[in-house]
Backbone as a printed PyTorch tensor [residue, N CA C, xyz], in Angstrom:
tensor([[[  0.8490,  -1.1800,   0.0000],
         [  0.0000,   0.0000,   0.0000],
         [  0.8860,   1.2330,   0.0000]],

        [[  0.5360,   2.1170,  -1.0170],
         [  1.2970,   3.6100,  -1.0250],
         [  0.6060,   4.4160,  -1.0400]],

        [[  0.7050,   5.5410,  -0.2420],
         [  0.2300,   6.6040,  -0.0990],
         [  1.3800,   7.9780,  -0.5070]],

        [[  0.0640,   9.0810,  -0.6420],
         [  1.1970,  10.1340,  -1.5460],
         [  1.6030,  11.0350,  -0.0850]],

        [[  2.5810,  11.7410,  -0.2660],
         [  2.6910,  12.5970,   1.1270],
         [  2.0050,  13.8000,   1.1530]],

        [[  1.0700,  14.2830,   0.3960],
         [  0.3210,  15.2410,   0.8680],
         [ -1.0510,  13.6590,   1.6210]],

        [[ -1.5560,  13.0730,   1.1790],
         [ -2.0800,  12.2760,   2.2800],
         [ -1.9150,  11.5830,   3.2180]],

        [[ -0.5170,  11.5390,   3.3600],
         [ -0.1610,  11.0200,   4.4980],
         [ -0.0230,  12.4850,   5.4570]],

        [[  0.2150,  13.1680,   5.2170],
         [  0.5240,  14.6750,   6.0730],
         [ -1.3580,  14.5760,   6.5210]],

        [[ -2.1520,  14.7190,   4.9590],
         [ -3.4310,  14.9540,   5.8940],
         [ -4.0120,  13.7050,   7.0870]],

        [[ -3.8410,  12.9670,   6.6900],
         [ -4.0480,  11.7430,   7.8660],
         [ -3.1370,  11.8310,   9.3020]],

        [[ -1.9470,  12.1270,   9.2360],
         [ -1.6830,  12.5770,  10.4380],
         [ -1.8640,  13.7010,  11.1710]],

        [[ -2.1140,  15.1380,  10.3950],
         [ -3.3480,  15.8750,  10.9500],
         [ -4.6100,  15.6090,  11.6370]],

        [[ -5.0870,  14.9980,  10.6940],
         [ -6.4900,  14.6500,  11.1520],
         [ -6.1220,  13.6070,  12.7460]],

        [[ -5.2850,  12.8390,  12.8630],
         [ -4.8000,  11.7910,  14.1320],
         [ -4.4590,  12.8500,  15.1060]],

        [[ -4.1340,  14.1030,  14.6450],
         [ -3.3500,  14.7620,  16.0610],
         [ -4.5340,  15.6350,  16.3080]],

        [[ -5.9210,  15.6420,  15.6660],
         [ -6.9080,  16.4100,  16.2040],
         [ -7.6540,  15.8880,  16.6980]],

        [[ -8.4030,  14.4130,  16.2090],
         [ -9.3430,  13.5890,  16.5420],
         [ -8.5360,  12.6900,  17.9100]],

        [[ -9.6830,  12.6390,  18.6280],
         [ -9.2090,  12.0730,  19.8000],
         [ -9.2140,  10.3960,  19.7330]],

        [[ -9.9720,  10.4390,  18.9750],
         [-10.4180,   8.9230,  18.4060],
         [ -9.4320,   7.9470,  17.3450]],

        [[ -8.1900,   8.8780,  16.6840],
         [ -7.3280,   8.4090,  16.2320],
         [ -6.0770,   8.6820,  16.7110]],

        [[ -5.9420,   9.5280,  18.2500],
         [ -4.7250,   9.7270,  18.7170],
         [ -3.9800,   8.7320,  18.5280]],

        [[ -4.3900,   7.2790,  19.4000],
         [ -3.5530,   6.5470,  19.2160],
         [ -2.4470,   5.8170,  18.1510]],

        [[ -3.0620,   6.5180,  17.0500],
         [ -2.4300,   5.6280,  15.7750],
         [ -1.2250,   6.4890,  15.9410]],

        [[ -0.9480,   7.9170,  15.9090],
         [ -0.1210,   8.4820,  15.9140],
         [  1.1920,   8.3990,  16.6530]],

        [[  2.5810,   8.6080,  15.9960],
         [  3.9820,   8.6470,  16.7440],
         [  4.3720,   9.6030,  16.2930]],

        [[  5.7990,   9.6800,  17.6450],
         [  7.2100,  10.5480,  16.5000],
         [  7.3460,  10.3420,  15.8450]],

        [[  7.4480,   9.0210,  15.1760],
         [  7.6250,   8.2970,  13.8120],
         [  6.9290,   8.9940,  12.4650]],

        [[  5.9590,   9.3530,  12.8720],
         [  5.1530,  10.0430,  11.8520],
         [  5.3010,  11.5500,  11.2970]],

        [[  6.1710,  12.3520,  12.4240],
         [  6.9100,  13.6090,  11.4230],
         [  8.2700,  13.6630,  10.9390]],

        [[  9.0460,  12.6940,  11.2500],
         [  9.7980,  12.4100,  10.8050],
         [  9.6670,  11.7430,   9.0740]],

        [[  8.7720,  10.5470,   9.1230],
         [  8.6850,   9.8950,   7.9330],
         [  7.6550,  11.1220,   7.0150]],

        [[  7.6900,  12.4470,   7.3820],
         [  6.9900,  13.8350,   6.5470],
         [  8.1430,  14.2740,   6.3590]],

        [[  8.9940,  14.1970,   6.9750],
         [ 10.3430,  14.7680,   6.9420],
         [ 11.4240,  14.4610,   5.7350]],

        [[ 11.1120,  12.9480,   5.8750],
         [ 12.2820,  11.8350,   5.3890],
         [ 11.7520,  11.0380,   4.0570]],

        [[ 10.2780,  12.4400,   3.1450],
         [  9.9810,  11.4260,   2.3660],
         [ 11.0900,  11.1920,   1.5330]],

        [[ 11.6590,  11.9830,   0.7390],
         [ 12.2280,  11.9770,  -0.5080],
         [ 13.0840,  11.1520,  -0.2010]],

        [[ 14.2700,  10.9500,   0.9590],
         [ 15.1870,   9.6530,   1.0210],
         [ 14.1200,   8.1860,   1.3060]],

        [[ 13.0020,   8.4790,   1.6350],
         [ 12.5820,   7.2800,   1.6330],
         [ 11.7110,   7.1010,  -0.0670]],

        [[ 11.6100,   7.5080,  -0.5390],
         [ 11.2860,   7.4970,  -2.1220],
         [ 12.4300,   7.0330,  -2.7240]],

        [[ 13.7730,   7.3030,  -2.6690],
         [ 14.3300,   6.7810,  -3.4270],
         [ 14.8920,   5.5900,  -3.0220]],

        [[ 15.0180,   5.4440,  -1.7880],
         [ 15.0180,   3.8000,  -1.0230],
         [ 14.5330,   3.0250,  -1.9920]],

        [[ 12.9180,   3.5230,  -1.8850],
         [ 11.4600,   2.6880,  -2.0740],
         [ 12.3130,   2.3280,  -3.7380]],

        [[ 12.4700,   3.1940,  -4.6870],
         [ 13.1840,   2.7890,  -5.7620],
         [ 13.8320,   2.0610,  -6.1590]],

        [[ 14.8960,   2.1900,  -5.2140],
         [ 15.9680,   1.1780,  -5.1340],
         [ 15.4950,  -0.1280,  -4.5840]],

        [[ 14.8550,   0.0190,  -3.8730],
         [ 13.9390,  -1.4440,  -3.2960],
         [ 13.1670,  -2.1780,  -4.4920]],

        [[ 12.8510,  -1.4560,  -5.0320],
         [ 12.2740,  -1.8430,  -6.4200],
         [ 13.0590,  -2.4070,  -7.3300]],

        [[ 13.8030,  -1.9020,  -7.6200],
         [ 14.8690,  -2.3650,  -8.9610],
         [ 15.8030,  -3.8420,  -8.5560]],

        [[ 16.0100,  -3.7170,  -6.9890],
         [ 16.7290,  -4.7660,  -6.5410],
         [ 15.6610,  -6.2080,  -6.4880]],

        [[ 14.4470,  -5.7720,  -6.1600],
         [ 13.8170,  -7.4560,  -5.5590],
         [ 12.8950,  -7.5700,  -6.7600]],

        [[ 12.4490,  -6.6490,  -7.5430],
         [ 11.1710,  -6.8190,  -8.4180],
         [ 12.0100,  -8.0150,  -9.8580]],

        [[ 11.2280,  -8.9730,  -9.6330],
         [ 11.6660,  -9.6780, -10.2320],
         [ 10.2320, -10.9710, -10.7880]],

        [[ 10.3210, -11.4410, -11.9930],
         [  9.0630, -11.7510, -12.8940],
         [  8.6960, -13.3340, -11.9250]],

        [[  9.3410, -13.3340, -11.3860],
         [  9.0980, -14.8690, -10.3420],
         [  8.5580, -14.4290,  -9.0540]],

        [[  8.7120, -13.2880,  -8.4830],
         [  8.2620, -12.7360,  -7.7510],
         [  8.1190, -11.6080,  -7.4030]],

        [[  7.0040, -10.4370,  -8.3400],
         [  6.8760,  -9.4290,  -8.7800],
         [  6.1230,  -8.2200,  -7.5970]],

        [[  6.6990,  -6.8030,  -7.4950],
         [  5.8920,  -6.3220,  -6.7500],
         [  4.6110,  -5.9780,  -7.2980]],

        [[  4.1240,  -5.9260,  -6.2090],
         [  2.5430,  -5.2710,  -6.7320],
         [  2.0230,  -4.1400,  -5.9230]],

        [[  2.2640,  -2.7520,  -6.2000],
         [  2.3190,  -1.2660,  -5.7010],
         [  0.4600,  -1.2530,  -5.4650]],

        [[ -0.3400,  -0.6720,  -4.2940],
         [ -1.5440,  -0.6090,  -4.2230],
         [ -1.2020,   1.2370,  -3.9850]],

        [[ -1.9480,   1.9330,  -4.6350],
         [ -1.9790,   3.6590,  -4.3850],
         [ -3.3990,   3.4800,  -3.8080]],

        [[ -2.8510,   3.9740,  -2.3540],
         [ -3.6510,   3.6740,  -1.4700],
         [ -4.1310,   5.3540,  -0.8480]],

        [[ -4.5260,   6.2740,  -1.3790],
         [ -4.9550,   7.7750,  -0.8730],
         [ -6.3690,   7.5350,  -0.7110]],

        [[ -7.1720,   6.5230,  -1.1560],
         [ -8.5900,   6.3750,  -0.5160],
         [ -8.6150,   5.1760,  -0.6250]],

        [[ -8.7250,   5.2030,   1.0020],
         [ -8.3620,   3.8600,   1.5440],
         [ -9.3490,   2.5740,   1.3060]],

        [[-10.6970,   2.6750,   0.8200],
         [-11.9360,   2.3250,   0.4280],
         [-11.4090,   1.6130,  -1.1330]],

        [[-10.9700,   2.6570,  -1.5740],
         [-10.4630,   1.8700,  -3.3770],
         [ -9.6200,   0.9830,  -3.4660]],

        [[ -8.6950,   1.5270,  -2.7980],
         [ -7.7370,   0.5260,  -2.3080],
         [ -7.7520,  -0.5890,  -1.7550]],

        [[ -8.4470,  -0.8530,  -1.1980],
         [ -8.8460,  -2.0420,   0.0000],
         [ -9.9660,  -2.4420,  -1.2780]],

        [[-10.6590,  -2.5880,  -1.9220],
         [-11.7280,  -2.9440,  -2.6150],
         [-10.7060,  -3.4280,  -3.9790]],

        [[ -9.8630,  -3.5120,  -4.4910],
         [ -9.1710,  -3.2450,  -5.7630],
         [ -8.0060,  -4.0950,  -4.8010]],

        [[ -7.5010,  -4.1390,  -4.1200],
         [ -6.8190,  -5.0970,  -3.0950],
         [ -7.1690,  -7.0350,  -3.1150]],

        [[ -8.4070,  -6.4190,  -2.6570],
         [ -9.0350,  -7.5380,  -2.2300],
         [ -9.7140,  -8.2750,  -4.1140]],

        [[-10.0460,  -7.4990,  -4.9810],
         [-10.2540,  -8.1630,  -6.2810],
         [ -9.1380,  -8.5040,  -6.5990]],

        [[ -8.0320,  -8.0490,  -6.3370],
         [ -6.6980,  -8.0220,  -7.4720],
         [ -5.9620,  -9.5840,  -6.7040]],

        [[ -6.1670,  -9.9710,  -5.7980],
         [ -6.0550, -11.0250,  -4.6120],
         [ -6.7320, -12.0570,  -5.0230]],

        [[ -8.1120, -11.9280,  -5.4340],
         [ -9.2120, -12.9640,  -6.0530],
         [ -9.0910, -13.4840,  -7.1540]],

        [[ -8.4120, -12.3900,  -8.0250],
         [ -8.2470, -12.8500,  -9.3040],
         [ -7.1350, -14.0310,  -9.6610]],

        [[ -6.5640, -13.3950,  -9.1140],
         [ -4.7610, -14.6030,  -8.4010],
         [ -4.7830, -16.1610,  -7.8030]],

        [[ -6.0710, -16.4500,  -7.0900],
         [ -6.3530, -17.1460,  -6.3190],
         [ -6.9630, -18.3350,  -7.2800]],

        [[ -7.1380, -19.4270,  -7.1030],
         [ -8.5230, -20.7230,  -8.0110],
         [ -9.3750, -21.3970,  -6.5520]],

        [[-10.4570, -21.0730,  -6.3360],
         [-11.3760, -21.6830,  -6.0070],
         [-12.4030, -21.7010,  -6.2640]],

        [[-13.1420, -22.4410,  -5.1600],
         [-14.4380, -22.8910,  -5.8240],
         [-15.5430, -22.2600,  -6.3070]],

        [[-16.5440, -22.1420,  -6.9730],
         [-17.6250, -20.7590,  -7.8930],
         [-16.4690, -19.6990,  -7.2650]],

        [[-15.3280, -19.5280,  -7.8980],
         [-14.7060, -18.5860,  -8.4800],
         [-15.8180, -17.2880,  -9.2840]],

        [[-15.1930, -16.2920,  -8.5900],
         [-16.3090, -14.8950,  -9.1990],
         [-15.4780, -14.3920, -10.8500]],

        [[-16.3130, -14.5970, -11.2110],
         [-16.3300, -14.2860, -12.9230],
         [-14.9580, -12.7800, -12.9310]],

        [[-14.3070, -13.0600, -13.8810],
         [-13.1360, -12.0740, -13.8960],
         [-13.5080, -10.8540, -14.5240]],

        [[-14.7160, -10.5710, -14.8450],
         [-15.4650,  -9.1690, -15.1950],
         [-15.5610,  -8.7280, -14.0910]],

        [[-15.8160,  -9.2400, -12.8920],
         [-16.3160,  -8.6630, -11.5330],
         [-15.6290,  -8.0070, -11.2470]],

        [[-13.8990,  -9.2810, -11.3270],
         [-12.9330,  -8.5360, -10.3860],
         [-11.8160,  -8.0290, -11.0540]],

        [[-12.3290,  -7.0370, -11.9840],
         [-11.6800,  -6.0310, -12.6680],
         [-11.1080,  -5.1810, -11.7150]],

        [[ -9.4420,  -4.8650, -11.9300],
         [ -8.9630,  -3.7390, -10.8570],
         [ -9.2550,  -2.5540, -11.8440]],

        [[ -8.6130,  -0.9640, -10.8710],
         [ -8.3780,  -0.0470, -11.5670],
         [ -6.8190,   0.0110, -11.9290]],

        [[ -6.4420,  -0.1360, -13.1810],
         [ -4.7310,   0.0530, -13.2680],
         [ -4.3210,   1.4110, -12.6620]],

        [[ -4.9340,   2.4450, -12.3900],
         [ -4.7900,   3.3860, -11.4300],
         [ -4.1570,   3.0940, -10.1250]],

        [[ -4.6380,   2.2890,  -9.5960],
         [ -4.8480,   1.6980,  -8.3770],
         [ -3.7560,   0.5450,  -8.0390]],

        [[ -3.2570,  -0.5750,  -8.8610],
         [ -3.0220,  -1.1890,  -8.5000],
         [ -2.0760,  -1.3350,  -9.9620]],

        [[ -0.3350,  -1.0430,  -9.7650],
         [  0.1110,  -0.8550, -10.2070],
         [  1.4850,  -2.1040, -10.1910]],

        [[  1.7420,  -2.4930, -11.3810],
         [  3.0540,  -3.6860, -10.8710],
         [  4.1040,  -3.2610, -10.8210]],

        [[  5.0390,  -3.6180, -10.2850],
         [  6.4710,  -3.0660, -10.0790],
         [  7.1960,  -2.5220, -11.1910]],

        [[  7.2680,  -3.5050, -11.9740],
         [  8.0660,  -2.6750, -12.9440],
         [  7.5640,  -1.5170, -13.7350]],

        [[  6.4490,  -0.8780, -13.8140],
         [  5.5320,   0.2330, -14.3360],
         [  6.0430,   1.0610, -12.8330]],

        [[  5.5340,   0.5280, -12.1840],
         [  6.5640,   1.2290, -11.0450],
         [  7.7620,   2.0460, -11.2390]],

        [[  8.3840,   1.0330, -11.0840],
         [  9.9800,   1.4010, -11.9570],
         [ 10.0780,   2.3790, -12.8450]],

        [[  9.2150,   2.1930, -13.9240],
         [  9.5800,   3.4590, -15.0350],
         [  8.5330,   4.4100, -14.7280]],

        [[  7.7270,   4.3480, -14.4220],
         [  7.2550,   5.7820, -13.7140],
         [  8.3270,   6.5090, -12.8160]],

        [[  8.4520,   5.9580, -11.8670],
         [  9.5270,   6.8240, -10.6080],
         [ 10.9850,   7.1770, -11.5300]],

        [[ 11.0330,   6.2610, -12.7920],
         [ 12.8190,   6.4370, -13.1050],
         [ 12.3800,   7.7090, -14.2530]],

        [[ 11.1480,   7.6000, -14.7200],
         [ 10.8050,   8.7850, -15.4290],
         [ 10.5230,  10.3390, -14.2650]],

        [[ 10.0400,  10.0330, -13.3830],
         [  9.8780,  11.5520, -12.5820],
         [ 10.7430,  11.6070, -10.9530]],

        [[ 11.3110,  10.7480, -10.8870],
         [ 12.3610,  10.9220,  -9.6850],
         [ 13.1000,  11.9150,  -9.2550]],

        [[ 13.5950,  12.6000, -10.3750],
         [ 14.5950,  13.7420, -10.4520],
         [ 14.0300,  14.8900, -11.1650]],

        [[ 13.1420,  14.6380, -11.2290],
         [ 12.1450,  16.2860, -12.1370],
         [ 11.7440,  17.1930, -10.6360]],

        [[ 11.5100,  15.9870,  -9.7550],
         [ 10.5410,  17.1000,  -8.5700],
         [  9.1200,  17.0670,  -8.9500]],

        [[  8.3910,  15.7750,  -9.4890],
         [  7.1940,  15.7880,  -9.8140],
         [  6.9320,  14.8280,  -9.0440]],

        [[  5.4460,  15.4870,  -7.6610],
         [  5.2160,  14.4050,  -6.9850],
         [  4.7970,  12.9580,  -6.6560]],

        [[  5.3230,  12.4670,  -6.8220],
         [  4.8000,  10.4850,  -6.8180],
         [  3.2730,  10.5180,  -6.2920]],

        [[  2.9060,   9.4370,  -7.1920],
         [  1.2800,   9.3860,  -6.5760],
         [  1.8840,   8.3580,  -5.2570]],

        [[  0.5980,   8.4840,  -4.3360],
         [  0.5790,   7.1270,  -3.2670],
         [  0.2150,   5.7660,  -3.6730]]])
Protein backbone atom coordinates (compact mmCIF):
# COMPACT_ATOMS: atom_id res chain seq x y z
CA UNK A 1 0.00 0.00 0.00
CA UNK A 2 1.30 3.61 -1.03
CA UNK A 3 0.23 6.60 -0.10
CA UNK A 4 1.20 10.13 -1.55
CA UNK A 5 2.69 12.60 1.13
CA UNK A 6 0.32 15.24 0.87
CA UNK A 7 -2.08 12.28 2.28
CA UNK A 8 -0.16 11.02 4.50
CA UNK A 9 0.52 14.68 6.07
CA UNK A 10 -3.43 14.95 5.89
CA UNK A 11 -4.05 11.74 7.87
CA UNK A 12 -1.68 12.58 10.44
CA UNK A 13 -3.35 15.87 10.95
CA UNK A 14 -6.49 14.65 11.15
CA UNK A 15 -4.80 11.79 14.13
CA UNK A 16 -3.35 14.76 16.06
CA UNK A 17 -6.91 16.41 16.20
CA UNK A 18 -9.34 13.59 16.54
CA UNK A 19 -9.21 12.07 19.80
CA UNK A 20 -10.42 8.92 18.41
CA UNK A 21 -7.33 8.41 16.23
CA UNK A 22 -4.72 9.73 18.72
CA UNK A 23 -3.55 6.55 19.22
CA UNK A 24 -2.43 5.63 15.77
CA UNK A 25 -0.12 8.48 15.91
CA UNK A 26 3.98 8.65 16.74
CA UNK A 27 7.21 10.55 16.50
CA UNK A 28 7.62 8.30 13.81
CA UNK A 29 5.15 10.04 11.85
CA UNK A 30 6.91 13.61 11.42
CA UNK A 31 9.80 12.41 10.81
CA UNK A 32 8.69 9.89 7.93
CA UNK A 33 6.99 13.83 6.55
CA UNK A 34 10.34 14.77 6.94
CA UNK A 35 12.28 11.83 5.39
CA UNK A 36 9.98 11.43 2.37
CA UNK A 37 12.23 11.98 -0.51
CA UNK A 38 15.19 9.65 1.02
CA UNK A 39 12.58 7.28 1.63
CA UNK A 40 11.29 7.50 -2.12
CA UNK A 41 14.33 6.78 -3.43
CA UNK A 42 15.02 3.80 -1.02
CA UNK A 43 11.46 2.69 -2.07
CA UNK A 44 13.18 2.79 -5.76
CA UNK A 45 15.97 1.18 -5.13
CA UNK A 46 13.94 -1.44 -3.30
CA UNK A 47 12.27 -1.84 -6.42
CA UNK A 48 14.87 -2.37 -8.96
CA UNK A 49 16.73 -4.77 -6.54
CA UNK A 50 13.82 -7.46 -5.56
CA UNK A 51 11.17 -6.82 -8.42
CA UNK A 52 11.67 -9.68 -10.23
CA UNK A 53 9.06 -11.75 -12.89
CA UNK A 54 9.10 -14.87 -10.34
CA UNK A 55 8.26 -12.74 -7.75
CA UNK A 56 6.88 -9.43 -8.78
CA UNK A 57 5.89 -6.32 -6.75
CA UNK A 58 2.54 -5.27 -6.73
CA UNK A 59 2.32 -1.27 -5.70
CA UNK A 60 -1.54 -0.61 -4.22
CA UNK A 61 -1.98 3.66 -4.39
CA UNK A 62 -3.65 3.67 -1.47
CA UNK A 63 -4.95 7.77 -0.87
CA UNK A 64 -8.59 6.37 -0.52
CA UNK A 65 -8.36 3.86 1.54
CA UNK A 66 -11.94 2.33 0.43
CA UNK A 67 -10.46 1.87 -3.38
CA UNK A 68 -7.74 0.53 -2.31
CA UNK A 69 -8.85 -2.04 0.00
CA UNK A 70 -11.73 -2.94 -2.62
CA UNK A 71 -9.17 -3.24 -5.76
CA UNK A 72 -6.82 -5.10 -3.09
CA UNK A 73 -9.03 -7.54 -2.23
CA UNK A 74 -10.25 -8.16 -6.28
CA UNK A 75 -6.70 -8.02 -7.47
CA UNK A 76 -6.06 -11.03 -4.61
CA UNK A 77 -9.21 -12.96 -6.05
CA UNK A 78 -8.25 -12.85 -9.30
CA UNK A 79 -4.76 -14.60 -8.40
CA UNK A 80 -6.35 -17.15 -6.32
CA UNK A 81 -8.52 -20.72 -8.01
CA UNK A 82 -11.38 -21.68 -6.01
CA UNK A 83 -14.44 -22.89 -5.82
CA UNK A 84 -17.62 -20.76 -7.89
CA UNK A 85 -14.71 -18.59 -8.48
CA UNK A 86 -16.31 -14.90 -9.20
CA UNK A 87 -16.33 -14.29 -12.92
CA UNK A 88 -13.14 -12.07 -13.90
CA UNK A 89 -15.46 -9.17 -15.19
CA UNK A 90 -16.32 -8.66 -11.53
CA UNK A 91 -12.93 -8.54 -10.39
CA UNK A 92 -11.68 -6.03 -12.67
CA UNK A 93 -8.96 -3.74 -10.86
CA UNK A 94 -8.38 -0.05 -11.57
CA UNK A 95 -4.73 0.05 -13.27
CA UNK A 96 -4.79 3.39 -11.43
CA UNK A 97 -4.85 1.70 -8.38
CA UNK A 98 -3.02 -1.19 -8.50
CA UNK A 99 0.11 -0.85 -10.21
CA UNK A 100 3.05 -3.69 -10.87
CA UNK A 101 6.47 -3.07 -10.08
CA UNK A 102 8.07 -2.68 -12.94
CA UNK A 103 5.53 0.23 -14.34
CA UNK A 104 6.56 1.23 -11.05
CA UNK A 105 9.98 1.40 -11.96
CA UNK A 106 9.58 3.46 -15.03
CA UNK A 107 7.25 5.78 -13.71
CA UNK A 108 9.53 6.82 -10.61
CA UNK A 109 12.82 6.44 -13.11
CA UNK A 110 10.81 8.78 -15.43
CA UNK A 111 9.88 11.55 -12.58
CA UNK A 112 12.36 10.92 -9.68
CA UNK A 113 14.59 13.74 -10.45
CA UNK A 114 12.14 16.29 -12.14
CA UNK A 115 10.54 17.10 -8.57
CA UNK A 116 7.19 15.79 -9.81
CA UNK A 117 5.22 14.41 -6.98
CA UNK A 118 4.80 10.48 -6.82
CA UNK A 119 1.28 9.39 -6.58
CA UNK A 120 0.58 7.13 -3.27
Amino acid sequence: FSVSKEEQLRRFESRETDPLKQYKISPVDREAQERWDDYTVRKFQMLNETNRSICPWTIIRSDVKKTARLNCIKHLLSKVDYKDKIADKELEIDPKIIVSGIDEIKFMEANLMTGVELPG
